[in-house]
C-alpha positions as CSV (number, residue, x, y, z in Angstrom):
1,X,-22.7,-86.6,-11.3
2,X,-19.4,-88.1,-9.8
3,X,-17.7,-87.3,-6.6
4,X,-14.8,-86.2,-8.0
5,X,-16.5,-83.4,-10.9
6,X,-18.6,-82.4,-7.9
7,X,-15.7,-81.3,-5.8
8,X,-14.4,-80.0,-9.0
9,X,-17.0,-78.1,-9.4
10,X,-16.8,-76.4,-5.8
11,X,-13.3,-75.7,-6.2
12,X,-14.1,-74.0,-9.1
13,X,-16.3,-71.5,-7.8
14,X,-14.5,-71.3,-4.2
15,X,-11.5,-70.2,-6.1
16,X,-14.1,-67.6,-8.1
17,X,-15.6,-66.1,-5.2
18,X,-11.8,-65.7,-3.4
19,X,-11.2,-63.8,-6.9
20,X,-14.0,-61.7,-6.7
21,X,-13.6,-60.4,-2.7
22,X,-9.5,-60.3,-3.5
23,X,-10.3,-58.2,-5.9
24,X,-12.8,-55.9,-4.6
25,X,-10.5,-55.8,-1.3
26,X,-7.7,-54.2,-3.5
27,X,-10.5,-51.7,-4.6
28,X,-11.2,-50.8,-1.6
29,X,-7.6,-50.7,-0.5
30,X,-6.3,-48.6,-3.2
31,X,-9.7,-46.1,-2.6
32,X,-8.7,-46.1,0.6
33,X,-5.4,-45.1,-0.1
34,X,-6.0,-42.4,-2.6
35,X,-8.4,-41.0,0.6
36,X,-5.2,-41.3,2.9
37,X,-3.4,-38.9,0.5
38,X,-6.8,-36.6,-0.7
39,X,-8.2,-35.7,3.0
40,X,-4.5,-34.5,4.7
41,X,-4.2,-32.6,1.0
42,X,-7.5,-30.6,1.7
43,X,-6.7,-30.1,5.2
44,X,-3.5,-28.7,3.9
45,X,-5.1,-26.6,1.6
46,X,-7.8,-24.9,3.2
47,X,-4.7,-23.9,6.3
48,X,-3.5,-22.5,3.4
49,X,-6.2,-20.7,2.2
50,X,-7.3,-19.4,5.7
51,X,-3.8,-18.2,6.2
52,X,-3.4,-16.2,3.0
53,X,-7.0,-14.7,3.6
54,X,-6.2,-13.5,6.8
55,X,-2.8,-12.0,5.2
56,X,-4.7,-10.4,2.3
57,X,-7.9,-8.8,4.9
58,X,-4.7,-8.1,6.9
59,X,-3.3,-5.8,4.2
60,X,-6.3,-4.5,3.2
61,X,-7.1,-3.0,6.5
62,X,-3.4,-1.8,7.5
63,X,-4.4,0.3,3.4
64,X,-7.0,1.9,5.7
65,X,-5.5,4.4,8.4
66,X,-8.5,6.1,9.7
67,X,-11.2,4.1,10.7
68,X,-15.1,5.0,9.1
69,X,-18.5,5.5,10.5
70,X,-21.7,4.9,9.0
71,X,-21.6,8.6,8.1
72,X,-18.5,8.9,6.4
73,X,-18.1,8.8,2.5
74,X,-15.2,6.7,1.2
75,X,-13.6,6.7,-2.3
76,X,-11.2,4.7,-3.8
77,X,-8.7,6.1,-6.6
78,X,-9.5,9.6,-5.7
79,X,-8.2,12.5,-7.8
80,X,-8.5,16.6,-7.2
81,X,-7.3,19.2,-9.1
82,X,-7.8,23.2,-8.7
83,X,-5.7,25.9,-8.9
84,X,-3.7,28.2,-6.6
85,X,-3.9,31.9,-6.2
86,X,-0.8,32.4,-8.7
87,X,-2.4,30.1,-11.1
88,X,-0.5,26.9,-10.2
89,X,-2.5,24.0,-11.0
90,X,-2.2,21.3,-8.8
91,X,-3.5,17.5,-8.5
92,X,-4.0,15.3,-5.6
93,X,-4.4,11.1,-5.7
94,X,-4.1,8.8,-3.1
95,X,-5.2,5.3,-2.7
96,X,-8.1,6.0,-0.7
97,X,-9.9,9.5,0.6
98,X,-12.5,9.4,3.7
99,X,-14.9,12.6,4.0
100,X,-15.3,12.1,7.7
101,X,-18.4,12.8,8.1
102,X,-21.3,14.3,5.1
103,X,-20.6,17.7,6.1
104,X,-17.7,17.8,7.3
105,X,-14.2,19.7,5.0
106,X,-11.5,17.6,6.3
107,X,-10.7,14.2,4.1
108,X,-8.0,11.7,4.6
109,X,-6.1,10.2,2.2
110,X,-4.2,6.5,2.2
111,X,-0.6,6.9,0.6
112,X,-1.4,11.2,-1.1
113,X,0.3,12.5,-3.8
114,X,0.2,15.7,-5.0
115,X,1.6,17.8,-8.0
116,X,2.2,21.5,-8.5
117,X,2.5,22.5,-12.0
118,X,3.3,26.0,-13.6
119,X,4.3,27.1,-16.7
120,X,7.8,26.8,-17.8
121,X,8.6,24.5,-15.1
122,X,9.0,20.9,-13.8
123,X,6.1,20.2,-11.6
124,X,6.8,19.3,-7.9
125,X,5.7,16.2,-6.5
126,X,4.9,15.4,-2.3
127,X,3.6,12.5,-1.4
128,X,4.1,9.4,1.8
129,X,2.1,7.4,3.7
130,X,-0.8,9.4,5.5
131,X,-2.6,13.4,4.8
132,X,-5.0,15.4,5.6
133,X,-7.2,17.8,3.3
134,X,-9.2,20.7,4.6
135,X,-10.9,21.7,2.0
136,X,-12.4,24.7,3.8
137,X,-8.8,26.5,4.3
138,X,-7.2,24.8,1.1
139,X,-4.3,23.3,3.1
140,X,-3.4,19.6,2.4
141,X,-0.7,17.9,5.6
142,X,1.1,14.6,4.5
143,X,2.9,12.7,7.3
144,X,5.5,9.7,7.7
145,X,7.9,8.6,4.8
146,X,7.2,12.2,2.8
147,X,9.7,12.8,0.0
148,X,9.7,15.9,-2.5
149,X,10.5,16.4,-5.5
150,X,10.8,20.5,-6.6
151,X,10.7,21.5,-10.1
152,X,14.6,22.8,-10.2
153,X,15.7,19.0,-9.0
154,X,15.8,19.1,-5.7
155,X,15.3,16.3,-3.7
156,X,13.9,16.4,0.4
157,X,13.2,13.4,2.8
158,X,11.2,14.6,5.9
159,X,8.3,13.2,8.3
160,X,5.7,15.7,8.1
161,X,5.1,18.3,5.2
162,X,2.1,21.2,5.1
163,X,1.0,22.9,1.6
164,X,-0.7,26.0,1.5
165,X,-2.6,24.8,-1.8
166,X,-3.8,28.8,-1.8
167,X,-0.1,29.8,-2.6
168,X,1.6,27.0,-3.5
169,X,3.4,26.8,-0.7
170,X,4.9,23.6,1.0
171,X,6.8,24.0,4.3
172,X,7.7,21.6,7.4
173,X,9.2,21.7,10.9
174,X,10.7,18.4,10.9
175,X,14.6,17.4,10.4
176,X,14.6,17.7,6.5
177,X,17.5,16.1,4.2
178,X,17.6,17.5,1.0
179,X,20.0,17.1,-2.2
180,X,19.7,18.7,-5.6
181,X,22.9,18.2,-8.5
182,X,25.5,20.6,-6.8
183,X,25.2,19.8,-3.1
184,X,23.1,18.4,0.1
185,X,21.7,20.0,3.4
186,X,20.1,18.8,6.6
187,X,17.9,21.5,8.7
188,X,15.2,21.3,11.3
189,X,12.9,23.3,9.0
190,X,11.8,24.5,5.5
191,X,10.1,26.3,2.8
192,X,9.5,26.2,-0.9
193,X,7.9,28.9,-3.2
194,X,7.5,28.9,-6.1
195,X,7.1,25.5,-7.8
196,X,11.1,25.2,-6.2
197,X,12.2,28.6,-7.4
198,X,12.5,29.5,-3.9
199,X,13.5,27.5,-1.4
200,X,14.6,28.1,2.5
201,X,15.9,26.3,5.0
202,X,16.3,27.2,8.5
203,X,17.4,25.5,12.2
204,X,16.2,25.8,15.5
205,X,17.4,28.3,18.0
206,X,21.1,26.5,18.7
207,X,21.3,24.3,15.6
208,X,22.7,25.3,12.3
209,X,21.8,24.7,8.5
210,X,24.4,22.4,7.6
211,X,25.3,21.1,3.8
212,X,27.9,20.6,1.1
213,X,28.0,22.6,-2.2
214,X,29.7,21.0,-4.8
215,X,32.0,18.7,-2.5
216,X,32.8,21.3,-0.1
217,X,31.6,22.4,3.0
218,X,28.5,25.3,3.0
């Protein structure tokens, strides 16, 4: 063979091979690449995921107020319903009730809401952010945000609310705001009978009942 087709020849496949590792070197470079942008991704990603996991186990456990032993009974969705003396039916739900403790007659409820329903009338609604059922003395205590809702309209905003489930009852001792149709009061105190038939308020001693009835001064 000639000099010259020799050297051909080796051209020929020195300019093969270059081909070859050039273009196995822009494989690698453009995996590479694609790595660059995949790994920080992932990092990214699982930040995020740890961060909204902590949020969510976060919210969860602020959902549960009262903290549970390995002898406490816990229900989610709960739901009662009995009757009063007068024959008031009424109905309690909440997010969450703990019996603290197997034997024990006090349960807590996560965010309680209860109803009093009698005939010919609007139910009343209670319900906030925290209560306490005894279930022994048949009294039910919400606390923190409570609003009301009486069956003849009347509206109350108030921190702390106790129903005497026996009678139907629901009273409080803390600053209450109410508003119904034809007026609004503020008192350090009240009391409704009657599925909102009845209702009282009252002050401590040196503070006054205060309210409007229909835009003047009560």
């Amino acid at each position: 063979m000639p000099a010259s087709e020799t050297l051909t020849h080796d051209n020929a496949a020195d300019r093969h091979r270059l081909n070859v590792q050039a273009l196995a070197w822009k494989k690698r470079s453009r995996k590479i690449a694609r790595l660059r942008l995949i790994f920080p991704g992932l990092i990214v990603g699982i930040i995020l995921l740890m961060i909204v996991w902590i949020v969510v186990q976060s919210v969860i456990n602020s959902m549960n107020v009262y903290t549970t032993s390995g002898e406490d009974i816990r229900m989610t969705n709960p739901f009662y319903t009995d009757r009063s003396r007068n024959g008031e039916r009424y109905e309690m739900r909440g997010l969450e009730a703990v019996r603290k403790g197997r034997n024990s007659q006090i349960v807590t409820l996560t965010a309680p809401r209860l109803e009093i329903r009698s005939e010919n009338t609007r139910p009343s609604s209670l319900e906030g952010a925290a209560g306490v059922y005894d279930d022994a003395k048949r009294r039910f205590t919400v606390n923190k945000d409570v609003t009301l809702t009486s069956g003849n309209g009347l509206s109350l905003r108030t921190q702390a609310a106790d129903v005497d489930l026996q009678n139907a009852v629901i009273s409080g001792n803390a600053p209450v705001q109410g508003t119904w149709q034809t007026g609004s009061v503020n008192a350090q105190g009240f009391r409704i009978e009657q599925n909102g038939r009845k209702v009282l308020f009252y002050g401590k001693p040196g503070q006054q009942v205060t309210g409007t009835l229909s835009g003047a001064e009560d």
